[in-house]
C-alpha positions in Angstrom: 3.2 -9.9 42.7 5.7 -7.9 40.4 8.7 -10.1 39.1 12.3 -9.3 40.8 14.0 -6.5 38.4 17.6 -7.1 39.0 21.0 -7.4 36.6 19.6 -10.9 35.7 16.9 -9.7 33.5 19.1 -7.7 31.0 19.5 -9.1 27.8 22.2 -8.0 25.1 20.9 -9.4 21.5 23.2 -9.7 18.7 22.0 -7.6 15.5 20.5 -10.4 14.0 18.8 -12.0 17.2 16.9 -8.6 17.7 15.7 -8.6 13.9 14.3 -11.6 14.8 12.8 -10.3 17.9 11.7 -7.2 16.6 11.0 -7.8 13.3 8.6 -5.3 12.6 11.3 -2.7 13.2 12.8 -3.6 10.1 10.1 -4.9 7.7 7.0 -3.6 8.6 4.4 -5.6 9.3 4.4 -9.8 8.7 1.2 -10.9 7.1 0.0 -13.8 5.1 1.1 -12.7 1.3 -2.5 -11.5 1.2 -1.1 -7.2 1.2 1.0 -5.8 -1.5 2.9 -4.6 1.8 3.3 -8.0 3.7 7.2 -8.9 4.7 7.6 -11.5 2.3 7.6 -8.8 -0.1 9.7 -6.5 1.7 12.5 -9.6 2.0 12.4 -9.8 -1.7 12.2 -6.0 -2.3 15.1 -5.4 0.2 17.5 -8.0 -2.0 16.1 -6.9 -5.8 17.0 -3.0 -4.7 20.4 -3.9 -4.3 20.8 -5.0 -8.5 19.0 -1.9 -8.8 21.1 -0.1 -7.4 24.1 -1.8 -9.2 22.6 -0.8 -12.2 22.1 2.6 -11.4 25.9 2.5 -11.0 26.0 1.3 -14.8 26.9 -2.2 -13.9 24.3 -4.9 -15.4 20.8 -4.4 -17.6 19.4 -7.6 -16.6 17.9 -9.1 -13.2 16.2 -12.7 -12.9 13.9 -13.1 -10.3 12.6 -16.8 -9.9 9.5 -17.3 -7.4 8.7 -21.3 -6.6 5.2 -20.7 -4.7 4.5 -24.2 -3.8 8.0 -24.0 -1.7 8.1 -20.1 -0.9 11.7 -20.1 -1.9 13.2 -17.1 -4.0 16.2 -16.5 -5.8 17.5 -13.5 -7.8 20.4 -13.3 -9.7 22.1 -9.7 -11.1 24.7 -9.5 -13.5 26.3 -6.1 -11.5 30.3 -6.0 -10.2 29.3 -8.7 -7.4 30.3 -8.3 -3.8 34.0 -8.4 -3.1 34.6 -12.0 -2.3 36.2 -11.2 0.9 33.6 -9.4 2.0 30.6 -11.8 1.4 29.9 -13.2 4.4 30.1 -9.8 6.5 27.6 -8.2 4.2 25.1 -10.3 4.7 25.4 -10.7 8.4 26.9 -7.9 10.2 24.7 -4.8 10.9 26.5 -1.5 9.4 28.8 -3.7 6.9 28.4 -2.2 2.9 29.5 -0.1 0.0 26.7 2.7 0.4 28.1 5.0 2.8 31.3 5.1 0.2 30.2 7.7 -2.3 32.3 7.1 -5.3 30.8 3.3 -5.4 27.0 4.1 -5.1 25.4 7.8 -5.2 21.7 6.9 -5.3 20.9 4.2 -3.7 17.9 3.1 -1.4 19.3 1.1 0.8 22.0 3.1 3.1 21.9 1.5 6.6 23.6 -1.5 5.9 20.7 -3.8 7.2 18.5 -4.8 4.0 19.8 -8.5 2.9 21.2 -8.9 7.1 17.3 -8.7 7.6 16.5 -10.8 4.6 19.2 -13.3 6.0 18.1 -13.4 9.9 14.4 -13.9 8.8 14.9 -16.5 6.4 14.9 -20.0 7.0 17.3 -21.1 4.3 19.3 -18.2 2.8 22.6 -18.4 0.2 24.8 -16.2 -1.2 27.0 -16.1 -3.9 29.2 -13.9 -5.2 30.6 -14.2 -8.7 34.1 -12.0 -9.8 36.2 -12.6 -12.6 35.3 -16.4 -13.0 35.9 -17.0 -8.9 32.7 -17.3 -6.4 32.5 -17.3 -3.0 29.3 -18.9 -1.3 27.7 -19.2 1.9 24.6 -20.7 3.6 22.8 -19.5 6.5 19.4 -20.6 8.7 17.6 -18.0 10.3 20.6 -15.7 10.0 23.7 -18.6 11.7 26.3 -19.5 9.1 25.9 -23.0 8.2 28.6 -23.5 5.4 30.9 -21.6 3.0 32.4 -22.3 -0.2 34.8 -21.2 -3.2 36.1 -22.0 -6.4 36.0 -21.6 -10.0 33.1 -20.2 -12.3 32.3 -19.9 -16.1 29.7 -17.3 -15.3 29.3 -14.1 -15.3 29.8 -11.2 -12.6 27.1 -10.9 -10.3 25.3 -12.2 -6.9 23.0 -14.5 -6.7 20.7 -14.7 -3.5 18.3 -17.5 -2.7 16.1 -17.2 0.4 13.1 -19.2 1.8 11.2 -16.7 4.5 10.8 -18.4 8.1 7.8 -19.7 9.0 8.5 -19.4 12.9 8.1 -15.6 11.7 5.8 -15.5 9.1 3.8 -18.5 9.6 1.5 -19.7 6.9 2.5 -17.4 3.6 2.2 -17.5 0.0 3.3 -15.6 -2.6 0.8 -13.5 -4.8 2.4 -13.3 -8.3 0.3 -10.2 -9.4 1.8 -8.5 -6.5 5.5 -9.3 -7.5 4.4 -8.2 -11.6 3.0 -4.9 -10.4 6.7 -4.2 -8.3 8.9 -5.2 -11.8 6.4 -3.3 -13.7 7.2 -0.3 -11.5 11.0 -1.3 -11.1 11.1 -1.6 -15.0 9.2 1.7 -15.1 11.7 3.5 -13.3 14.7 2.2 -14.4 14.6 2.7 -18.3 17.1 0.1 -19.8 16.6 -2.2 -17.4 15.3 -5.5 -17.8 13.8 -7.9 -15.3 12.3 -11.2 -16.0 10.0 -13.0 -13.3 9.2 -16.4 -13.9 10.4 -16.2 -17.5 7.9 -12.8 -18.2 9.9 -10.2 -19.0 9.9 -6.0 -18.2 11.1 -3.5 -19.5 10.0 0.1 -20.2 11.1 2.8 -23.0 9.2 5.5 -21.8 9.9 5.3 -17.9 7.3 6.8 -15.8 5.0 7.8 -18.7 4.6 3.8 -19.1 4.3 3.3 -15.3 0.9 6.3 -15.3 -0.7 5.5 -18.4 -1.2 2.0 -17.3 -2.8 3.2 -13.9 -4.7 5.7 -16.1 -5.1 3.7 -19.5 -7.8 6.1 -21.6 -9.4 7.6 -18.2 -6.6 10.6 -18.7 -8.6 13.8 -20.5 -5.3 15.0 -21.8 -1.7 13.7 -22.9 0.8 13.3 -20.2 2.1 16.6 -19.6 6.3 14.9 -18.9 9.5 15.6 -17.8 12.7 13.7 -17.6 15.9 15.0 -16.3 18.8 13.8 -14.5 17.4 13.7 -10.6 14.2 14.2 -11.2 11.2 12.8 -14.1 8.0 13.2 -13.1 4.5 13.0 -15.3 0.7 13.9 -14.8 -2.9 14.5 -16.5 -6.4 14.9 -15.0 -9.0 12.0 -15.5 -11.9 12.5 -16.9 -14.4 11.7 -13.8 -12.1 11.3 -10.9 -12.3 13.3 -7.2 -9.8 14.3 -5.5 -5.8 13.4 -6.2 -4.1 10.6 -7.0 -0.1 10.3 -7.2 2.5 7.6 -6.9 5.8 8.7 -5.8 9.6 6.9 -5.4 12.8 8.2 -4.2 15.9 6.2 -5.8 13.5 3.6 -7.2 11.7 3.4 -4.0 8.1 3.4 -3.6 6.8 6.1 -1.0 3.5 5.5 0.1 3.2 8.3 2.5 4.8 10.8 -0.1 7.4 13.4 1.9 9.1 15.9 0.5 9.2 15.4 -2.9 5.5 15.0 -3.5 5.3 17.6 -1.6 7.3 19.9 -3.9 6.0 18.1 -7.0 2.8 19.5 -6.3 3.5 22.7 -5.6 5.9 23.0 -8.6 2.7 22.5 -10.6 0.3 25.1 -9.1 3.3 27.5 -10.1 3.8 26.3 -13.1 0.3 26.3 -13.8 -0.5 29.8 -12.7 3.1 31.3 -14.3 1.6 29.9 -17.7 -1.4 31.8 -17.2 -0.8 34.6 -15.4 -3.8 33.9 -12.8 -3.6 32.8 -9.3 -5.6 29.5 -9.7 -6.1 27.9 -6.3 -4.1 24.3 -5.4 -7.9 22.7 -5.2 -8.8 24.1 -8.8 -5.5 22.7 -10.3 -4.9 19.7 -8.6 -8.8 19.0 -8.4 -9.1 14.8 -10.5 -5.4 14.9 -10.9 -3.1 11.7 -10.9 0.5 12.0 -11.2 3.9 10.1 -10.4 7.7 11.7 -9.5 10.7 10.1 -9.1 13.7 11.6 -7.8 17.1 10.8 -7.0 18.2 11.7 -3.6 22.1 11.2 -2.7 21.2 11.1 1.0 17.7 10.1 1.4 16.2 10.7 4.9 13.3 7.8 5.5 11.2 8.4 8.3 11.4 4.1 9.0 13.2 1.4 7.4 10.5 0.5 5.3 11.2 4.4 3.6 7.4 4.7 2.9 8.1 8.6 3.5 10.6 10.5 2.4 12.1 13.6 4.9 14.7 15.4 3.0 14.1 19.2 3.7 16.5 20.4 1.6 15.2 19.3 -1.9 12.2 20.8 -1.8 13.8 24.3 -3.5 15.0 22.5 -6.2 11.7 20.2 -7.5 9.4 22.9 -7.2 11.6 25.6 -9.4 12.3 22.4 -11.8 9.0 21.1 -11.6 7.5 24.6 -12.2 9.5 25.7 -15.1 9.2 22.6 -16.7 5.7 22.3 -16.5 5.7 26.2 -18.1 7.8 24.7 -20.8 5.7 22.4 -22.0 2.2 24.2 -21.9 4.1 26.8 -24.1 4.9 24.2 -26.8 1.7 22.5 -26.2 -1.4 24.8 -26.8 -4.0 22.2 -27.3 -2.9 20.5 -23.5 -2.8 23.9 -22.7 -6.7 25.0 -23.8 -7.8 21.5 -22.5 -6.1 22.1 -19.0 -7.4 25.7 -18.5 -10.7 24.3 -18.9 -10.9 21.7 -16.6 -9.3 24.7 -14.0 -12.6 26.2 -14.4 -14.4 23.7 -14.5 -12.8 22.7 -11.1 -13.5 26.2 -9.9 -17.3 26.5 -10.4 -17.7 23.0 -8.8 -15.3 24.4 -5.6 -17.6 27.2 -5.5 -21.1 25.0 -5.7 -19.9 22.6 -3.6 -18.7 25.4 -0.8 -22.3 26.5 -0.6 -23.4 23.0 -0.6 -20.7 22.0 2.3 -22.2 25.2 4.2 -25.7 24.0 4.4 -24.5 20.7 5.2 -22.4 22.1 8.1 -25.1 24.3 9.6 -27.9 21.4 9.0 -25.1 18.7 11.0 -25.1 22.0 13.5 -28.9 22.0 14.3 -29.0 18.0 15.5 -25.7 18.6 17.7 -22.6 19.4 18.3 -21.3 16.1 18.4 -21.2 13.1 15.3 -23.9 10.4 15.5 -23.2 7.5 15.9 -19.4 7.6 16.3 -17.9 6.6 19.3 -14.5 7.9 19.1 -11.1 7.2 20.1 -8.8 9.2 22.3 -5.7 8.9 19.6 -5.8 10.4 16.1 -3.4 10.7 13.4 -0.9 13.3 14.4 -0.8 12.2 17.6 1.7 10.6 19.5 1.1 6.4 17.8 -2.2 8.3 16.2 -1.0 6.3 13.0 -2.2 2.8 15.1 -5.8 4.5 15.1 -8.3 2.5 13.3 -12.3 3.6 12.7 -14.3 0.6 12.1 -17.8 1.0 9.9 -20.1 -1.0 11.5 -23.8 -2.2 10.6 -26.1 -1.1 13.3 -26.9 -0.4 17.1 -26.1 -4.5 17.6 -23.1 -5.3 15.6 -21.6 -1.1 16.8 -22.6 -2.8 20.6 -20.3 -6.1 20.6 -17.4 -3.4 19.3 -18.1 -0.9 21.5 -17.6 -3.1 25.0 -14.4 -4.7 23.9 -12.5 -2.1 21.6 -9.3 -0.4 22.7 -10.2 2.8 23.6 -7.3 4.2 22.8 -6.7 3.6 18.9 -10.6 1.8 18.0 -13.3 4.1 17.0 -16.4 3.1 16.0 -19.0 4.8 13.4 -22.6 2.8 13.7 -24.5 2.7 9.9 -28.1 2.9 9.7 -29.3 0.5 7.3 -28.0 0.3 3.9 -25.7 3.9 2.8 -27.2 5.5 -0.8 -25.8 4.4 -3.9 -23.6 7.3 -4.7 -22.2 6.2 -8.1 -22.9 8.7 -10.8 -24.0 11.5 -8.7 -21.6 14.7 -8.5 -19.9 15.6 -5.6 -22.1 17.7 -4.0 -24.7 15.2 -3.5 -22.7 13.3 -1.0 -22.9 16.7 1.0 -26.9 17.0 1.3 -27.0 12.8 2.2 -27.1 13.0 6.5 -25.5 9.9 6.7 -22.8 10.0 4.5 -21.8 13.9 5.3 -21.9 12.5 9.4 -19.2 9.5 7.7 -17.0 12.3 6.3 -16.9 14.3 9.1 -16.7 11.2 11.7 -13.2 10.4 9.2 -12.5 13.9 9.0 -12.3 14.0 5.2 -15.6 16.3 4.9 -13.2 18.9 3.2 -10.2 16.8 1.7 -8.9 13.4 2.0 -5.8 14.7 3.2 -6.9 15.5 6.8 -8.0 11.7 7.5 -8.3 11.1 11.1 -7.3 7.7 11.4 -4.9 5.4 10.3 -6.9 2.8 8.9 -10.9 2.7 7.9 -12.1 -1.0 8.2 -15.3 -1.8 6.7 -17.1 -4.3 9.1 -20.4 -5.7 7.8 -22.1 -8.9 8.2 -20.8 -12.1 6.3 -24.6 -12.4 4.6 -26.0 -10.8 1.4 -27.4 -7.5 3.0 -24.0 -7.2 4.6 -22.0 -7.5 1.4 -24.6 -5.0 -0.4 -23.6 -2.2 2.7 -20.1 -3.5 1.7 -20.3 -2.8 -1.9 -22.0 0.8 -1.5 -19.3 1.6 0.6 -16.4 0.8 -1.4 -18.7 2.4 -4.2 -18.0 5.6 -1.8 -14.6 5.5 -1.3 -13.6 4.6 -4.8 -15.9 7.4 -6.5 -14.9 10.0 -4.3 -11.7 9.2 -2.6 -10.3 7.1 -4.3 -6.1 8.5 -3.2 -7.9 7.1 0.2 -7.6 3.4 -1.5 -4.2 4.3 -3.6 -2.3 5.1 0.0 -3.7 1.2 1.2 -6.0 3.0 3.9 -9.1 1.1 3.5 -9.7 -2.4 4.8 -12.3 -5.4 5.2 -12.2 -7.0 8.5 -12.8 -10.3 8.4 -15.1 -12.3 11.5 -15.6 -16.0 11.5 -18.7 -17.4 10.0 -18.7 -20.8 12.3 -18.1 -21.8 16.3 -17.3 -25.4 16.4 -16.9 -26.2 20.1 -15.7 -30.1 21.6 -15.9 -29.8 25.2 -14.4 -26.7 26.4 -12.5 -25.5 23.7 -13.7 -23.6 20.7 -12.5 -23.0 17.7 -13.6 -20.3 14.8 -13.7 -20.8 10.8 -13.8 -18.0 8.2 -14.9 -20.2 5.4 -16.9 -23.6 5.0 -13.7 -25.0 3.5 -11.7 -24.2 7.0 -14.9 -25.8 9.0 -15.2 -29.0 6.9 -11.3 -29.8 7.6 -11.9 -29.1 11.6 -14.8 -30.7 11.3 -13.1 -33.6 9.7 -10.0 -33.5 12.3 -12.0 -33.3 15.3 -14.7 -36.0 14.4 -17.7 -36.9 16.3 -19.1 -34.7 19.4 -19.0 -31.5 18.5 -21.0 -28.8 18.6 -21.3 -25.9 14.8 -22.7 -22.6 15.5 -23.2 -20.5 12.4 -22.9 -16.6 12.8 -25.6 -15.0 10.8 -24.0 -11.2 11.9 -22.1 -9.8 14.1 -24.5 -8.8 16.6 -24.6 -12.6 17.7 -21.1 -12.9 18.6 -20.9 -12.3 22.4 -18.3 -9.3 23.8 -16.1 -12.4 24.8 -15.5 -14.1 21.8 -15.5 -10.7 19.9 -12.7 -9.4 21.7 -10.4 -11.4 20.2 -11.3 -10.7 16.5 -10.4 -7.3 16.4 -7.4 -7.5 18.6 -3.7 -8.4 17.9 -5.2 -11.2 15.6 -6.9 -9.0 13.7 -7.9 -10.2 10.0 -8.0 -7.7 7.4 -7.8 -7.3 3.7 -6.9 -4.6 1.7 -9.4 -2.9 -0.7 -7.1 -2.4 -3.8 -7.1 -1.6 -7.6 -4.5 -2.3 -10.2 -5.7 0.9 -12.4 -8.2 3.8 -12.2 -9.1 2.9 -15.5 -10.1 -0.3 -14.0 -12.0 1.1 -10.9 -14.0 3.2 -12.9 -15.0 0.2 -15.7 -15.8 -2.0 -12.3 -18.1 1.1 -10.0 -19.5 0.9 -13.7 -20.6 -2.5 -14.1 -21.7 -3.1 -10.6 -23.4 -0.4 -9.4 -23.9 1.6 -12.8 -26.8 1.6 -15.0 -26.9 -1.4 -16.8 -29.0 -3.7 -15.2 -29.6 -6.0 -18.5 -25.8 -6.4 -18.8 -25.3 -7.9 -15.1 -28.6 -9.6 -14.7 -26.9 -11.7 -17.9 -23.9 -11.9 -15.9 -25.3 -13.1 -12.7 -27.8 -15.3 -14.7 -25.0 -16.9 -16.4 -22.9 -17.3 -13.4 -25.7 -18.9 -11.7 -25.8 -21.9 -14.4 -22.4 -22.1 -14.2 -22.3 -22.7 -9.9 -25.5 -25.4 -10.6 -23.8 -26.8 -13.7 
């Protein structure tokens, strides 16, 4: 029987009360600390872009960030103009309360809607402010956004704010902070604020050479050319072509800001350098032939930035594209004029590009008619009726599964909706070291692509998220590992944009009378095992195939594990596909050799 709908059930939530309720509108998603993209992050992001943006105001070189992982707490301290002491309270607290939608005291900043450190302050269960002006402060504490206590006096210090903020656990739950995460962001904050200093636990960064420092260390000596660069005003951008990579890689930011999903300034970017390509050499190159193993990173500065959601991972700003590609264009001209030996080197790997485009065509073409002849539809994928591009398209997830048995316990209790399911026979080929057009006369792997959609470009991905589900045994991390060998070799910008995922499944049952609980490591199962003492029952999963449809429901539903597949550097990819699943068996039978005395030991 429906419940009574009447005047009783509506609800008016203060600001804060409905961050709470609806956090994800504001942060993204929650997580563990396990993602580069979890909340915790995004809490300290939200309060580190506001000394960013006092700095890009010319107020303050230096930042301190200190991160106590045992506690979770965080504290970051500026040395900008500080918030007006009046106003302290209010702009931490009250929605649509700031300085960034006054002009002449902040022209480029990320945050604009007045809601970063408010969401910062309701998620938080301890959070403190403190504003320092001309040797007066003004403090206050909060819990889970309430005001607890406010303070003021005298101080000896200098201007600035400092914040201190412990994230709820009522929100977040169980989190921890993963300090290579927070070096990569002050790398890239250093990176794209020249001058600027940060120091994180005492380490300190800083960059001289802006973004060129921020793509060589992604690239290291994978790059086939020097940085072809620019640096202006609003716009600094930099790119090469590495020496084996597929496909295109690029990093982009808007005021500072990180933008996963690109917009309209990548978009521009690359079309600024197809132009600028083909006006240096008076040919009409395709985008494929020019963009074709490229990685590349652009920052602008936007007075008005347009993000598509509060986490601005996609920039919508229509009326900048004019501008970056003419600047972009002529720039790159520019430097191929004063640069003949970039110049010869780029030319080349433009044909080069082209006569692979033109094998791989022919290649794609007997692929497509042989796909043709054994039907019209995709083995083995079961598909989903949402896509990206569709209305919540972006929740669409395809999960690679091992087999008829483990694609079986997916198939009965998936959403139908956003889960799709692709079925893998056996183990995939080891694709390392072969060229493209390999992957193209390989049944299975051409049936992957076009079950993903990517058979022609990354670009035109069909889902939101491709979670690799394999069996928590050795054959199952072997399927794992010439997957990811895939993905990284051949499309890689799929594991840059954070689009490739490892679900994880429990490896034990323990039941004591009617309830059951699951483990996804021994160490998990020996402290149940140790809380629930005597009379119980361990199961031990050796797939997924034995998990019944009842229990499996549960694992890929709103309690979903999954870790991110991602790399620090495509330098780094490259020297790892190498060592695993290259050619040099001596070199890691001594490694697993010696790792195995080392486990016994």
């Amino acid at each position: 029987m429906a419940k009574e709908y009447d005047e009783s059930k509506i609800k008016t939530l203060s600001a804060l009360e409905h961050i709470r309720l609806r956090s994800g509108m504001y942060i993204g998603r929650l997580g563990d600390g396990s993602h580069f993209d979890d909340g915790i992050y995004i809490l300290l992001k939200e309060v580190v872009d506001n000394t960013i943006d006092e700095f890009i105001m010319g107020h303050g070189k230096k930042v301190v960030i200190d991160v106590d992982v045992e506690l979770g707490r965080v504290s970051v301290r500026d040395e900008g103009r500080g918030i007006p002491l009046g106003k302290v309270i209010d702009c931490v607290s009250i929605i649509n309360t700031g300085a960034k939608y006054n002009d002449d005291v902040f022209q480029f900043s990320v945050g604009l809607n007045g809601v970063g450190t408010k969401a910062v302050n309701a998620l938080s269960s301890h959070f403190l402010v403190r504003s320092i002006r001309e040797g007066i402060y003004q403090e206050a504490t909060f819990s889970q956004g309430k005001l607890l206590s406010e303070d003021k006096g005298k101080s000896h210090e200098k201007n600035g704010v400092y914040v201190e903020f412990t994230p709820d656990v009522e929100i977040f739950g169980s989190y921890r902070f993963n300090m290579e995460y927070l070096a990569q962001r002050m790398h890239s904050y250093a990176c794209l604020n020249r001058g600027l200093t940060l120091v994180l636990n005492g380490e300190k960064f800083i960059s001289k050479n802006g973004l060129l420092d921020y793509l060589e260390k992604e690239t290291e000596d994978a790059i086939r050319y020097p940085m072809i660069s620019h640096r202006a005003t609003h716009l600094e951008f930099a790119f090469t072509h590495t020496s084996e990579g597929y496909g295109e890689t690029y990093f982009s930011f808007v005021n500072g800001q990180f933008t996963s999903d690109g917009g309209t300034h990548l978009v521009a970017f690359k079309e600024g350098i197809l132009r600028g390509v083909n006006a240096f050499y008076n040919d009409k190159f395709t985008a494929q032939d020019v963009r074709e193993g490229i990685a590349g990173a652009v920052a602008v500065k936007v007075k008005d930035p347009i993000f598509e959601s509060q986490t601005k991972n996609k920039l919508g700003n229509s009326d900048i594209r004019s501008w970056i590609v003419a600047d972009v264009s002529r720039a790159v001209e520019d430097y191929l004029h004063k640069n003949a030996t970039t110049a010869k080197i780029l030319k080349d790997k433009i044909l080069a590009n082209e006569r692979l485009r033109k094998e791989l065509n022919e290649v794609k073409k007997e692929a497509r008619a042989a796909a043709k002849r054994i039907s019209m539809k995709i083995p083995k994928l079961i598909d989903c009726k949402l896509h990206v591009g569709d209305l919540g398209g972006e929740r669409s997830s395809i999960f690679l599964v091992e087999g008829d048995s483990a694609g079986g316990s997916f198939t009965s209790v998936r959403d139908v909706h956003t889960q799709a399911i692709f079925k893998l026979r056996g183990k995939p080929w080891n694709s390392y070291g072969a060229p493209q057009s390999a992957i193209y006369r390989n049944e299975e792997l051409y049936n992957m692509m076009m079950a993903l959609g990517i058979e022609n470009s990354a670009e035109e991905l069909r889902y939101g998220r491709i979670i690799l589900a394999t069996d928590a045994d050795f054959d199952g991390f072997h399927i794992r590992n010439l997957l990811l060998t895939f993905f990284l070799h051949y499309f890689e910008e799929l594991v840059v944009a954070g689009k490739i995922f490892i679900l994880e499944t429990p490896l034990f049952r323990i039941k004591k009378g009617k309830e059951a609980h699951y483990c996804y490591s021994e160490s998990e199962r020996d402290a149940l095992l140790k809380k629930l003492g005597k009379g119980v029952l361990v199961t031990r999963f050796k797939g997924l195939g034995e998990i019944s449809p009842n229990e499996f429901g549960q694992f890929i539903g709103e309690q979903i594990r999954l870790t991110p597949v991602m790399i620090d550097s495509l330098k780094q990819n490259k020297e790892i596909l190498t060592f695993y699943m290259g050619q040099n068996t001596p070199h890691r039978r001594d490694y697993i050799m010696q790792h195995l005395i080392d486990d016994i030991v």
